[in-house]
C-alpha positions as CSV (number, residue, x, y, z in Angstrom):
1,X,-24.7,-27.3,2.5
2,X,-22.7,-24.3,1.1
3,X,-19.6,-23.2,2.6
4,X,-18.7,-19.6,3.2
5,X,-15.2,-18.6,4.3
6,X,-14.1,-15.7,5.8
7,X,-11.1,-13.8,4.2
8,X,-10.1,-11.8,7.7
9,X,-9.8,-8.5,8.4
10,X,-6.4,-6.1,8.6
11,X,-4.7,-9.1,10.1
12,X,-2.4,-7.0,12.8
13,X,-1.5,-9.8,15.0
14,X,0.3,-11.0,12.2
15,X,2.0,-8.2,10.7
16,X,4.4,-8.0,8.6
17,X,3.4,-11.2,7.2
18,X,0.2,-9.0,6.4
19,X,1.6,-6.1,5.4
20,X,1.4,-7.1,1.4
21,X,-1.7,-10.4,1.9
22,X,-4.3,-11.2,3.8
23,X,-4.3,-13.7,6.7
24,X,-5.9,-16.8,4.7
25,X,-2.5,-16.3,2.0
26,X,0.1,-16.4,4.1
27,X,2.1,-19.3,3.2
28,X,2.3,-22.6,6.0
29,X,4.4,-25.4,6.0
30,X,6.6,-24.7,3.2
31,X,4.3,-25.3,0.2
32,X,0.8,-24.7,1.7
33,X,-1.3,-21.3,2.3
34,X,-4.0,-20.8,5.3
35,X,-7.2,-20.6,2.9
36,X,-6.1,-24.5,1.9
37,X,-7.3,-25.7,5.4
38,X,-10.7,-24.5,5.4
39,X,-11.3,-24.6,1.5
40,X,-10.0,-29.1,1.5
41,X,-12.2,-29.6,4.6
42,X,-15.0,-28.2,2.8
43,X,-14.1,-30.9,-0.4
44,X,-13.2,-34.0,2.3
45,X,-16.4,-33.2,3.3
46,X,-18.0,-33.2,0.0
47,X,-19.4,-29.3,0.2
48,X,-18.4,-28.2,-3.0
49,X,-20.3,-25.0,-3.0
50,X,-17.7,-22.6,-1.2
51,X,-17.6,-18.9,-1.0
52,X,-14.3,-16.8,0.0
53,X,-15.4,-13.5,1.3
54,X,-12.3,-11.2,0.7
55,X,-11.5,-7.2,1.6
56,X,-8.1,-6.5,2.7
57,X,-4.5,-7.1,0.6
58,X,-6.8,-9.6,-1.3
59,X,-4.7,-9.9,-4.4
60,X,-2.5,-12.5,-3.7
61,X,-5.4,-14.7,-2.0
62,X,-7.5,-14.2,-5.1
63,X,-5.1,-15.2,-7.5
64,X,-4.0,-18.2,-5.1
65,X,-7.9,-19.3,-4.9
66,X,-8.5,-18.9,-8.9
67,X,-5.3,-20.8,-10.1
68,X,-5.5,-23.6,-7.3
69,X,-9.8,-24.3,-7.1
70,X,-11.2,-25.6,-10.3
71,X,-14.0,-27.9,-10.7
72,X,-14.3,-30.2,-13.9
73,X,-17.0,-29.1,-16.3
74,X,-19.6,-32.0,-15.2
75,X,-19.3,-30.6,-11.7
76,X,-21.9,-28.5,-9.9
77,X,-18.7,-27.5,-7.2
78,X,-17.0,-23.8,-7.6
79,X,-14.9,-22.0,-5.2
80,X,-15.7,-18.5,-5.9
81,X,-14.2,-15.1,-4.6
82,X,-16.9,-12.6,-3.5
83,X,-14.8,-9.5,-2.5
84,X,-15.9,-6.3,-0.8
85,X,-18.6,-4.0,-2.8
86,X,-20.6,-0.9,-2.4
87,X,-23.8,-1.1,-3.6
88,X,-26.8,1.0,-4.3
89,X,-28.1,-0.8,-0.4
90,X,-24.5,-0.5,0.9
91,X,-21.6,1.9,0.4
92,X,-19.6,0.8,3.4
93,X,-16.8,-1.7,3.2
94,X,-17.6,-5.0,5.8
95,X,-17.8,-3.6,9.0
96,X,-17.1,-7.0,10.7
97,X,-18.0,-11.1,10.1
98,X,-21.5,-11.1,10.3
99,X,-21.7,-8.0,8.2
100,X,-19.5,-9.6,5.4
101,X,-22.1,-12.5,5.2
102,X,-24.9,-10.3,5.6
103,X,-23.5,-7.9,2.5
104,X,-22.5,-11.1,0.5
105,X,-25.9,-13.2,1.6
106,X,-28.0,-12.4,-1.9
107,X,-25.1,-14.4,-4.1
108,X,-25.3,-17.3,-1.8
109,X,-29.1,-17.2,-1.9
110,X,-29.0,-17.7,-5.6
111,X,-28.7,-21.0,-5.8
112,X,-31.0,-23.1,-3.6
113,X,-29.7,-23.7,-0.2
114,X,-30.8,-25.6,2.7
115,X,-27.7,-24.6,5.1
116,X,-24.5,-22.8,5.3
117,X,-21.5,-23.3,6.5
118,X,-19.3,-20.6,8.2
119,X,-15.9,-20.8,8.2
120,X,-12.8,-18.9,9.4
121,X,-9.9,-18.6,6.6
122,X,-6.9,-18.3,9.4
123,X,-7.2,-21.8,11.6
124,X,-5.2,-25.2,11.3
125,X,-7.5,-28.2,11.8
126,X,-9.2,-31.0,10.0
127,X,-12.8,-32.0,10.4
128,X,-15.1,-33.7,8.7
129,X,-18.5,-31.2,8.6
130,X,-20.7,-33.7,7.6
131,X,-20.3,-35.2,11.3
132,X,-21.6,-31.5,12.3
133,X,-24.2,-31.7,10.1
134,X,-25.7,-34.9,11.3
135,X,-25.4,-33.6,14.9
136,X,-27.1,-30.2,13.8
137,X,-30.4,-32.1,12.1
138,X,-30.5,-34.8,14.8
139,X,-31.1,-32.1,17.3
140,X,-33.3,-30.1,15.4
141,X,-30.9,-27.0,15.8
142,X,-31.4,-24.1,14.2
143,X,-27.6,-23.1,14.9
144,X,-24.6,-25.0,15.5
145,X,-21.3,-23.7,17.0
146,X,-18.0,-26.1,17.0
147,X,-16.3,-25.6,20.3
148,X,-13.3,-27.1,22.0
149,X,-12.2,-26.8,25.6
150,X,-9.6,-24.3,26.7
151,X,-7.4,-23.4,29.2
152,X,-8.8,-20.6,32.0
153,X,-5.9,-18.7,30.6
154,X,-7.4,-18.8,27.3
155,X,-10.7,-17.3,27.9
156,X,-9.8,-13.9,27.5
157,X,-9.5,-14.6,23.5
158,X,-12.4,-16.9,22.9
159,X,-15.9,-16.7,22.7
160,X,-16.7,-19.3,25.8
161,X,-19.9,-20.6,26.7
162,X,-21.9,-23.1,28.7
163,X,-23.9,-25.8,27.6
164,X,-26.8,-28.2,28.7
165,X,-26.4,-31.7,28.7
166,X,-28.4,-32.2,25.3
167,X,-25.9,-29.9,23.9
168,X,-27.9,-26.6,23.8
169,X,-25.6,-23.5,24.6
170,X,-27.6,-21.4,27.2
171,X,-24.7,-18.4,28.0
172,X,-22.5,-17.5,25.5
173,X,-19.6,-14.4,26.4
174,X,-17.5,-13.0,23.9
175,X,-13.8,-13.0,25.3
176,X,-14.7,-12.6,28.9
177,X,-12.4,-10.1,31.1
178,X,-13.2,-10.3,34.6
179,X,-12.2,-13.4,36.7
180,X,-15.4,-13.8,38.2
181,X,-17.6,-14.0,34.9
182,X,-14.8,-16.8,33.7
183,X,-15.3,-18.4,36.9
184,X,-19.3,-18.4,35.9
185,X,-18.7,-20.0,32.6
186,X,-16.9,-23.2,33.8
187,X,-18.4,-26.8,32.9
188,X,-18.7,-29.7,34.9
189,X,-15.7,-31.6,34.3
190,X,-16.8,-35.2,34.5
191,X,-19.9,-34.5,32.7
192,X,-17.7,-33.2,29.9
193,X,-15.2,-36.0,30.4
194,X,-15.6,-37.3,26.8
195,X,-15.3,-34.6,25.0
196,X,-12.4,-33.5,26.7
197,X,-13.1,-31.5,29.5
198,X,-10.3,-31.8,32.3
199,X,-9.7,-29.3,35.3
200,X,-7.1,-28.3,33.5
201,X,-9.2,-26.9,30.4
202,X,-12.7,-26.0,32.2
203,X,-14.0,-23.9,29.6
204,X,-15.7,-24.8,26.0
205,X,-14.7,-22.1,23.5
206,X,-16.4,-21.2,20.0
207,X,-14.0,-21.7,17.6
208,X,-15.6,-19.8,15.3
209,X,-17.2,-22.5,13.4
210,X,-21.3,-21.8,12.6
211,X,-23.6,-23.8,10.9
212,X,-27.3,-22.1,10.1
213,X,-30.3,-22.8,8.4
214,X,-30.8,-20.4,6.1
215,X,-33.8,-19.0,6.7
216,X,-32.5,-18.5,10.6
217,X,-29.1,-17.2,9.0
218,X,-31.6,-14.6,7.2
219,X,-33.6,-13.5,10.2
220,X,-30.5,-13.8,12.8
221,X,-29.0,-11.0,10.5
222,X,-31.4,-9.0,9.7
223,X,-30.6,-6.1,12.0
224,X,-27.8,-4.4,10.6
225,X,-26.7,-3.2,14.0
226,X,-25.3,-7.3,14.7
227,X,-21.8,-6.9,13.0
228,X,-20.2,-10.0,14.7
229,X,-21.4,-13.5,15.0
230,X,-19.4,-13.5,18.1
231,X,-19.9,-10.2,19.6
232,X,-23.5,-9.6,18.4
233,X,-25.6,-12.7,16.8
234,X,-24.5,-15.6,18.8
235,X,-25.5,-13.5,21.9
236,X,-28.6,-12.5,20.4
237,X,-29.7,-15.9,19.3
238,X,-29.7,-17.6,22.3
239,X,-32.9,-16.3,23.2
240,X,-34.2,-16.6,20.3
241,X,-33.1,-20.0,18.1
242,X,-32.0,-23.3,19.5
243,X,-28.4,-22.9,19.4
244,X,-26.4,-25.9,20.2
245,X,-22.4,-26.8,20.2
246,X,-20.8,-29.3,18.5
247,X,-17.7,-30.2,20.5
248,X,-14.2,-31.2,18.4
249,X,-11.5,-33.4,20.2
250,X,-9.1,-33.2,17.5
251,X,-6.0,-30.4,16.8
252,X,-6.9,-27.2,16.8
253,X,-5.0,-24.0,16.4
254,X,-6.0,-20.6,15.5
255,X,-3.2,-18.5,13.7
256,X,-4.1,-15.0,15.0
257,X,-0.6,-14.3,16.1
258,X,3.1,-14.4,15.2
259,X,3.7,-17.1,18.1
260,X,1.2,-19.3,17.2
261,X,2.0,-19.2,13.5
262,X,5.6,-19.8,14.3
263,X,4.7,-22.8,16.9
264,X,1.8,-24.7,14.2
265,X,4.8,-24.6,11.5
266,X,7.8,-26.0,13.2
267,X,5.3,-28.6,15.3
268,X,5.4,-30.1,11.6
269,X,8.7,-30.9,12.3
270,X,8.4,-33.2,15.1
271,X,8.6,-36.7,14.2
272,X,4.4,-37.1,15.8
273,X,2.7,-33.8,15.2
274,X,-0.5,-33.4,16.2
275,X,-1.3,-31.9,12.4
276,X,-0.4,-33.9,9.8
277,X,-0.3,-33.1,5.9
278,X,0.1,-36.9,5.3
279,X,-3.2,-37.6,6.2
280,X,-4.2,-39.6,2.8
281,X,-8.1,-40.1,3.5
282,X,-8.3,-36.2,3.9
283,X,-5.9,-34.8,1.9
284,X,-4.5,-30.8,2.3
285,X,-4.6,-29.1,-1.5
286,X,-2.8,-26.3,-2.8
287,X,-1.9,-25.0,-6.4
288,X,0.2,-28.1,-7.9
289,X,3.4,-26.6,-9.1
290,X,5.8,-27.6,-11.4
291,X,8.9,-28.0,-9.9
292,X,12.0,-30.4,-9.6
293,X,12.8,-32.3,-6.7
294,X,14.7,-30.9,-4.1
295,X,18.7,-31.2,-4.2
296,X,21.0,-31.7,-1.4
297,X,24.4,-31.2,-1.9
298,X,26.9,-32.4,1.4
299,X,23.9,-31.2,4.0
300,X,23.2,-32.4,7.6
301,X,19.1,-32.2,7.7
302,X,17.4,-33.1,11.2
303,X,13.8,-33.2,12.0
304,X,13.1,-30.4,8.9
305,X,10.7,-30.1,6.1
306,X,12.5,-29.3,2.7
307,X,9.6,-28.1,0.3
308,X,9.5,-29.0,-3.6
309,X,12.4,-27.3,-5.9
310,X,14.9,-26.6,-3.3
311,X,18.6,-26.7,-3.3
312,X,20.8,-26.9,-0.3
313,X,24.4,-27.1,-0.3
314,X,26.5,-27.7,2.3
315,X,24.2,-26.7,4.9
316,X,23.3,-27.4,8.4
317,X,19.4,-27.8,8.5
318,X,17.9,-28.4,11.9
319,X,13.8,-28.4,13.4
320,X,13.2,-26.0,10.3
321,X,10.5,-25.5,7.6
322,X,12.1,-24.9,3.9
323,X,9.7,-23.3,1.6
324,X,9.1,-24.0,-2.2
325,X,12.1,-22.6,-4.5
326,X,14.1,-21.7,-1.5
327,X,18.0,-21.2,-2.4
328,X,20.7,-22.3,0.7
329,X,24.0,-22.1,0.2
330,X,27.5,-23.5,1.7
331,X,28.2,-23.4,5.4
332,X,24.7,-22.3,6.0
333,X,23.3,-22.9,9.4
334,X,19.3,-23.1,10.0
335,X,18.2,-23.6,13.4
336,X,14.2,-23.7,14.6
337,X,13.5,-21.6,11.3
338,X,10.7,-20.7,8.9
339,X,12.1,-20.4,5.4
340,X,9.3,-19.4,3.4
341,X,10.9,-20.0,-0.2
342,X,10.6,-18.1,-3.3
343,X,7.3,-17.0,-5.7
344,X,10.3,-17.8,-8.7
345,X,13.8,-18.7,-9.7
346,X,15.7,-15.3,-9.6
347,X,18.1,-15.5,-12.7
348,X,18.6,-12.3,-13.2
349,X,20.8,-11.2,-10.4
350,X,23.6,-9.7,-11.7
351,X,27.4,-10.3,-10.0
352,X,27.2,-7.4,-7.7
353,X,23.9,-8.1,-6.2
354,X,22.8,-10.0,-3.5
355,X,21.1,-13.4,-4.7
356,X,17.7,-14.6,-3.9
357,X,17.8,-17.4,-0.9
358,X,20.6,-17.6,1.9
359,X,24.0,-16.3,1.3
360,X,27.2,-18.4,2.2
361,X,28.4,-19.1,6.3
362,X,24.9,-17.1,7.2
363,X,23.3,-18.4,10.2
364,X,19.6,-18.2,11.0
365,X,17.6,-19.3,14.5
366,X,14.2,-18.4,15.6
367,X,13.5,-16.2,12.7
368,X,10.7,-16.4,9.9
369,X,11.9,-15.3,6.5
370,X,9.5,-14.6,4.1
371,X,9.2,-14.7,0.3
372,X,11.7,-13.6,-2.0
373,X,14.2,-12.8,0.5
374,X,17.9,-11.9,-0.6
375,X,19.9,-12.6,2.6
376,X,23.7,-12.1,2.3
377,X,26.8,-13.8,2.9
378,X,28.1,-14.2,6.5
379,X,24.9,-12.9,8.0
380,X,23.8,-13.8,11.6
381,X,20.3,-13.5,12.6
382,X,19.4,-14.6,16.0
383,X,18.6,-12.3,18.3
384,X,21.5,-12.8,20.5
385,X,20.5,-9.4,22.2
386,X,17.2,-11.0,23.2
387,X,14.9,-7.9,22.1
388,X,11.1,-8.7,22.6
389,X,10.2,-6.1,20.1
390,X,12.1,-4.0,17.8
391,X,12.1,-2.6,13.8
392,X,14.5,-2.1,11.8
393,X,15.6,-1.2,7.8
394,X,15.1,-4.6,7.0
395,X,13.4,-6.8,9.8
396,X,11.3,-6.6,12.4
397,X,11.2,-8.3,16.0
398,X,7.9,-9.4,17.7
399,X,7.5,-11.7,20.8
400,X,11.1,-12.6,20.3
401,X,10.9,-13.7,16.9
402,X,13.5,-12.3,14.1
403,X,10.6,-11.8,11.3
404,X,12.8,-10.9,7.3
405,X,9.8,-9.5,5.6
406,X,9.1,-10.1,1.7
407,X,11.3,-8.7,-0.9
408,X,13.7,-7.6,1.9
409,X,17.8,-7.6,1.6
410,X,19.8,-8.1,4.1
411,X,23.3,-7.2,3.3
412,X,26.7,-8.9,3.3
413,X,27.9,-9.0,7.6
414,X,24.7,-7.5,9.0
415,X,24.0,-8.9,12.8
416,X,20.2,-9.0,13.4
């Protein structure tokens, strides 16, 4: 099985966290990035051949993935970056999923392969694929699709479908609009019981996890029209192939917006959350880093994450995620934060400039501050004026949430 995952498109949902990476490299939970959630399932589940299919503010993912994913020299395993080309058969750029793994399909097909694995690069989950796999051969599928009930309320931005008892999918809708048809596409609760099916969350929904046999893989995208495995091929295939579902019980949570990614970070927090990185049998990797442990200095730290090479002094730390290098000092208050640290130590900062990190008697709650940040002294950021959307010189508001962007400075007194 070879694993191919998908780099993302323009990422709007989740600008400006986009506005300088891709989806898969923004950072999560204070040390991680997205691409590390796919990329270690694929090693827990020993498929070592993976392929990151990359187009859009790719730099940062591509350096992330060639620093962090190296096989020993007596390994067959590679994690290898296949970004964007035009070629002498096409000079467009992807035009959507399926056309990213249709344009990228002759480098897989080099080395011998019996199925492949396709992946999304912006979810939060762990799963073992080989558990897929075995479902996939023992029903002689020819595609399988991971789904996981949802909420009615959700349907509108899911792929949902309904399937048979053996598990064969026989409708499949592509983020249904109208009541009625989401009416249509409800299951039977109480045959779904065990895989989780309540009243409450009627629906099964793809989660945009496919596994193919290659040669279906090859004929399902052969027409060139099919840009979208959920828009165009699943649809298509039903009638076709024997598509099937593979349901998933566990946490699931797809970071397409600046809610959600805010929400699946601070649930770290909580002293049970549903997603842990502690998880020793199937461990989370990143790039291993060099740095000293963190230092606190006179702090008050409540249900929070403190990444590696921190330092905190006298600072009030609550239901917050501190990222790697990240610089808070005295009479600093965090509340319900994302702190996402620091690509380096800034040393060069001369006395008349405003520090990397978290100036002294700032205070920060319900914001996300991204890399690099210089924030200055006495500082407030909270929203008090509670704004749903706004931009300004130096920050931006969406769904509430006070976002710093990277590199920004905020000055000495400024009241976000």
């Amino acid at each position: 099985m070879t694993g191919i995952v998908l780099g993302g498109g323009k990422g709007t949902r989740l600008f400006p966290l986009t506005h300088v990476r891709s989806k898969p490299a923004v950072p999560l939970g204070g040390k991680y990035r997205l691409i590390d959630i796919p990329i270690s399932n694929c090693i827990n589940s020993e498929v070592k051949k993976i392929y990151v299919l990359t187009q859009y503010n790719s730099a940062s993912l591509n350096r992330h993935v060639n620093l962090t994913y190296r096989f020993g020299l007596f390994s067959d395993g590679f994690v290898d970056i296949l970004a964007a080309e035009q070629t002498h058969d096409s000079t467009h750029w992807y035009q959507g999923t399926a056309d990213a793994v249709r344009q990228s399909l002759r480098h897989v097909l080099a080395d011998k392969v019996d199925h492949v694995l396709i992946l999304s690069g912006d979810q939060l989950y762990r799963m073992d694929y080989r558990k897929m796999m075995a479902q996939h051969l023992e029903r002689k599928a020819d595609i399988s699709i991971c789904v996981i009930p949802v909420e009615e309320e959700k349907a509108r931005q899911f792929g949902i479908l309904k399937m048979e008892n053996s598990g064969q999918i026989t409708r499949f809708r592509e983020k249904p609009q109208q009541a009625d048809e989401i009416e249509g596409l409800k299951v039977d609760a109480e045959a779904w019981k065990e895989a989780g099916v309540t009243p409450e969350r009627p629906l099964m929904a793809s989660m945009g996890i496919y596994l193919f046999n290659v040669e279906v893989l090859i004929e399902a995208l052969r027409d060139e029209s099919k840009l979208d495995f959920g828009g165009h091929v699943i649809p298509a295939a039903l009638g076709a192939f024997r598509v099937c579902g593979h349901v998933f019980t566990g946490y699931w949570e797809d970071i397409g917006t600046i809610r959600a990614f805010y929400k699946a970070n601070l649930d770290l927090t909580t002293p049970r959350p549903e997603f842990s990185f502690y998880e020793t049998d199937a461990p989370i990797y990143t790039h291993p880093r060099f740095l000293p442990a963190s230092r606190l200095l006179d702090c008050r730290v409540v249900d929070s994450i403190i990444s590696d090479g921190c330092e905190l002094a006298g600072s009030r730390v609550s239901r917050s995620v501190v990222g790697v290098r990240s610089i808070i000092r005295a009479e600093t208050v965090l509340e319900d934060c994302l702190i996402m640290g620091a690509d380096y130590y800034d040393e060069s900062a001369g006395p008349e400039e405003i520090p990397m990190g978290v100036g002294e008697g700032t205070r920060i709650r319900r914001a996300i501050v991204d890399k690099n940040a210089r924030i200055g002294r006495n500082v407030v950021i909270a929203n008090e004026k509670g704004l749903q959307e706004a931009d300004g010189a130096n920050y931006y508001i969406r769904d509430g949430l006070v976002m710093v962007p990277k590199n920004a400075v905020v000055e000495d007194g400024t009241v976000i």
